[in-house]
N, C-alpha and C positions, 0 to 999 in steps of 0.2 A: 448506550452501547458504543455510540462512535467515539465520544472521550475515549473508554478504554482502549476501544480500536486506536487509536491515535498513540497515545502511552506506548502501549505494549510493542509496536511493532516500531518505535523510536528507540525503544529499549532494546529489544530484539535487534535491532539492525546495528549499531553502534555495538555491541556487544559483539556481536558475528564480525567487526570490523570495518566496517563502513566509518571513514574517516569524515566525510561529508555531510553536515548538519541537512542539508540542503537535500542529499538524498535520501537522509534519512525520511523526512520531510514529504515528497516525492512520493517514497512508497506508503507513507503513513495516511495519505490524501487518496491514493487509488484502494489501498485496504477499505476504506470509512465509504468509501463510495459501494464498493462490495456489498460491505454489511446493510447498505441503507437501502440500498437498490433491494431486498427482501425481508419480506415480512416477519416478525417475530424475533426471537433470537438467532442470531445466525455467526457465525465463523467462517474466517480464509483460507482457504489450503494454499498451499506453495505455488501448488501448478495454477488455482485460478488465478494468484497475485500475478505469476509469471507471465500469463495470457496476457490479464487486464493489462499489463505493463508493457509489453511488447508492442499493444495496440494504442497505445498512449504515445510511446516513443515512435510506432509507424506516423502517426497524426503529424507530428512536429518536426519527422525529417525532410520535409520538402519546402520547410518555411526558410 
């Protein structure tokens, strides 16, 4: 499931416009963490991308 996790939300983001391979990248790595961090099949919604991602980019602002 995390291939596809990876895929789709590459695809997803480049499509929505994201000019940046790199970001695409980015969210496709906190997506697959999503997914893996629970059991079975599982799925991302916006808002927990958005969370995880906020919390990711708090992490790395004071570096």
């Amino acid at each position: 499931m995390a291939g596809d996790t990876v895929a789709s939300l590459i695809a997803l983001s480049l499509a929505s416009g994201i000019t940046m391979m790199v970001d695409s990248v980015k969210l496709a790595n906190i997506a697959v963490w999503i997914v893996i961090r629970n059991l079975g099949t599982s799925m991302v919604t916006k808002d927990e991308l958005k969370h995880q991602k906020d919390i990711v980019e708090g992490c790395y602002a004071n570096k």
